[in-house]
C-alpha positions in Angstrom: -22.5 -67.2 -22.1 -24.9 -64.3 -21.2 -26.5 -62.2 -24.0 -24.0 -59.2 -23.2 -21.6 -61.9 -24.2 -20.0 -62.6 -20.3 -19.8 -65.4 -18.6 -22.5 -65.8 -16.0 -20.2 -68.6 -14.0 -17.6 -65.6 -13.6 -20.2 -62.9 -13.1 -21.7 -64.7 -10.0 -18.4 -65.6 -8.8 -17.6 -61.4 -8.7 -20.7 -60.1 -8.2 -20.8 -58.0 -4.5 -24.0 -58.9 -1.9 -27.2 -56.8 -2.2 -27.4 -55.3 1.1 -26.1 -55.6 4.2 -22.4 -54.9 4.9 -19.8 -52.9 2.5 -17.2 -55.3 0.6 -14.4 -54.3 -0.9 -12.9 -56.5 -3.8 -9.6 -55.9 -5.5 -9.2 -56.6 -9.2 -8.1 -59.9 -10.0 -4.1 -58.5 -11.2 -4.4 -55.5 -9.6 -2.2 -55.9 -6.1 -1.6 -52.1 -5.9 -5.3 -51.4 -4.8 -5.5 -53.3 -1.8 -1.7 -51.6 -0.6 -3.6 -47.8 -1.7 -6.4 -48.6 0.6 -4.1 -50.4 3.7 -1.8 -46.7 3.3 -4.7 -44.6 3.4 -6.9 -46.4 6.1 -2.9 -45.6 8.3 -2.5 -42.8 6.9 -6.5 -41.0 8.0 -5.6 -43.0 11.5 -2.7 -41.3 12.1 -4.2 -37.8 11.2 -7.3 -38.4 13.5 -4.9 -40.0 16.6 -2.8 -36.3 15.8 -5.7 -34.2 15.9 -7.0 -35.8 18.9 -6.4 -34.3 22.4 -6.0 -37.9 23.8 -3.2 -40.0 23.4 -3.5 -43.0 22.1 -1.9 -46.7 23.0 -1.6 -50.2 22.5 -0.7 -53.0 24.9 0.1 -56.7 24.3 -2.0 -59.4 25.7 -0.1 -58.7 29.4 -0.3 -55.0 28.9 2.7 -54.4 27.9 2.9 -51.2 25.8 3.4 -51.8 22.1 2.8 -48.3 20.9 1.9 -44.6 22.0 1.0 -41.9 19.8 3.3 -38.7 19.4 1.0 -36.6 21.8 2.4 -38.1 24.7 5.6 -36.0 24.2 3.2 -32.3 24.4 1.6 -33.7 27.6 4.5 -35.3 29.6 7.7 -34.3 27.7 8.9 -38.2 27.1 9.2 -40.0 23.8 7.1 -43.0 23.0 9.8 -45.0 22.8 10.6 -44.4 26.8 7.0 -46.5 27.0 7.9 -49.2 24.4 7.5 -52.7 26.3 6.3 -51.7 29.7 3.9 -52.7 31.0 1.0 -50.7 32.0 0.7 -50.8 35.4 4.6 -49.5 35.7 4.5 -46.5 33.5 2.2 -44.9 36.2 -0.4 -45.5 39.1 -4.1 -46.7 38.8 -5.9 -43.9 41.5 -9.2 -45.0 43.7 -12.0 -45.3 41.7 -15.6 -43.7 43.2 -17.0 -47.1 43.6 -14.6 -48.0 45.5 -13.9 -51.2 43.1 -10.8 -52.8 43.2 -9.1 -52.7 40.0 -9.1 -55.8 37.4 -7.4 -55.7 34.0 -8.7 -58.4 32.3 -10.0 -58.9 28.7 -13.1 -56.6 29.2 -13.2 -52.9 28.3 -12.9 -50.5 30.5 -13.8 -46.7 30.6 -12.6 -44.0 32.6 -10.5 -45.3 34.9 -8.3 -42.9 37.0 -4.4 -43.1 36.4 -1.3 -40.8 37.2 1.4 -40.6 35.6 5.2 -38.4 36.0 6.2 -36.1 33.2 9.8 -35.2 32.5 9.4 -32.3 35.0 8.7 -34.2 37.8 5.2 -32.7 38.0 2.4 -35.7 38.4 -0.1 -35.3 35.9 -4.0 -37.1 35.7 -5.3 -38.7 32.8 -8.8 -41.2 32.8 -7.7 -44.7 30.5 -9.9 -46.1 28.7 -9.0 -49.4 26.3 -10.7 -52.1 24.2 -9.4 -55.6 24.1 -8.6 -57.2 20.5 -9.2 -60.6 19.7 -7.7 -62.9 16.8 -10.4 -62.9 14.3 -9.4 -66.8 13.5 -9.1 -68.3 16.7 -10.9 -65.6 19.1 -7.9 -65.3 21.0 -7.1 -62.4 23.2 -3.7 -60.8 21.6 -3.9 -56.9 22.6 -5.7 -53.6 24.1 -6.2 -50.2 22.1 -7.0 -47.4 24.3 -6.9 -43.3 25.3 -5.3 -41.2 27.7 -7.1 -38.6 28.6 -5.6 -35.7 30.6 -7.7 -33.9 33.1 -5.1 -32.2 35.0 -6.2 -28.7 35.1 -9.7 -29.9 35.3 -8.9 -31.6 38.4 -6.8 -28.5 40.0 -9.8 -26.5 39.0 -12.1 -28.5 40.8 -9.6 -28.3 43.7 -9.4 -24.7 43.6 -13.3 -24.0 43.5 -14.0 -26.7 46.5 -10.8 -24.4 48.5 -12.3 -21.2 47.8 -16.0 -22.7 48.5 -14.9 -23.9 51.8 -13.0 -20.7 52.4 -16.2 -18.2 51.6 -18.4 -20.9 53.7 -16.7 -20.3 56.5 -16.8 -16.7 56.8 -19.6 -14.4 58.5 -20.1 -11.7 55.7 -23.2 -11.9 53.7 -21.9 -12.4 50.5 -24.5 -12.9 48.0 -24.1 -13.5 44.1 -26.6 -12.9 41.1 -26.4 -13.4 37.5 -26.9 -11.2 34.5 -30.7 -11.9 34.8 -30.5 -11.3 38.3 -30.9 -14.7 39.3 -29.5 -15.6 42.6 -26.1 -17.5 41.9 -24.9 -18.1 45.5 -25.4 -16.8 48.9 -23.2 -17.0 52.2 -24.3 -19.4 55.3 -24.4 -16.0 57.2 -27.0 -14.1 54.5 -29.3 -17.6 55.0 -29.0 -17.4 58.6 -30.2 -13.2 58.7 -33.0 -14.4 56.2 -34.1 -17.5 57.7 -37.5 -16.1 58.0 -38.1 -16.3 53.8 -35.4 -19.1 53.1 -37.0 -20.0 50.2 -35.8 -16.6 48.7 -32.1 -17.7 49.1 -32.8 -20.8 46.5 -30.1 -20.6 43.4 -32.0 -19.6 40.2 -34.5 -17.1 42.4 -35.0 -13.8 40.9 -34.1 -10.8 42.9 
């Protein structure tokens, strides 16, 4: 027995590490705790995956889907469940990476990676996957992937549209020149370089007028 009366065998055996890591110990007849925290920790997950512009999935360890968040619906009009149990290389197509790599799902991460996929309409839409491989915490076995969709769609048919119109404007034989608000040159035509050859250094972006 301890002066305060407890007993320092049981105090030891309770008593939470110093520093370090955060622990979290349930009371010894107290079950409902550990189920509160377990239905909060889903319940703040599936707010964040919501609130996310991303969708989110899981794949078994052969990459077959397990589960996809609700957002898929908003950005390609099917239900998770159409996804349920296929496998990831058949709900869409893996595009040509930059690097020219060829393509290897295996138990590393990956970021980024270019994939196209069909929405209800028809209409082929462009996301970058990204996933993290899970491993059994007992026997360090590789059981699943957890990753995001993200959609860059528009951002690609933006990029699209300014490389058309930049190829469009390039080809023409107007001096077309363009300047900011702080009159800073923006852009200027092959033609309007060619008629100021003599003081190219003038037609740099970012020179003042």
């Amino acid at each position: 027995m301890t002066r305060d009366g407890g007993d320092k065998s049981e105090r030891r055996k309770n008593r939470m590490p110093r520093a370090g890591r955060t622990v979290w110990r349930a009371k010894e007849g107290d079950p409902s705790s550990l189920a509160d925290q377990l239905v909060e920790a889903n319940r703040r997950l599936g707010d964040i995956t919501r609130l996310v512009s991303d969708w989110v999935w899981e794949t078994d360890c052969n990459y077959n889907i397990a589960y996809v968040s609700d957002r898929v619906f908003q950005v390609l009009g099917l239900l998770p469940v159409h996804f349920h149990g296929k496998n990831l290389k058949d709900i869409g197509t893996f595009l040509s990476r930059e690097d020219d790599k060829p393509l290897v799902l295996d138990e590393r991460p990956f970021r980024d990676l270019p994939f196209e996929m069909k929405g209800v309409d028809g209409q082929r839409r462009q996301f970058l996957l990204s996933g993290l491989p899970v491993f059994d915490s007992r026997t360090g076995r590789f059981v699943a992937v957890r990753g995001t969709a993200r959609d860059i769609t528009e951002q690609r048919e933006a990029e699209n549209t300014s490389l058309r119109l930049s190829m469009a404007v390039e080809a023409l034989d107007d001096h077309i020149v363009l300047h900011d608000s702080q009159d800073r040159l923006i852009y200027c035509s092959p033609a309007y370089r060619r008629i100021n050859e003599p003081v190219l250094e003038t037609t740099v972006p970012g020179t003042p007028f």
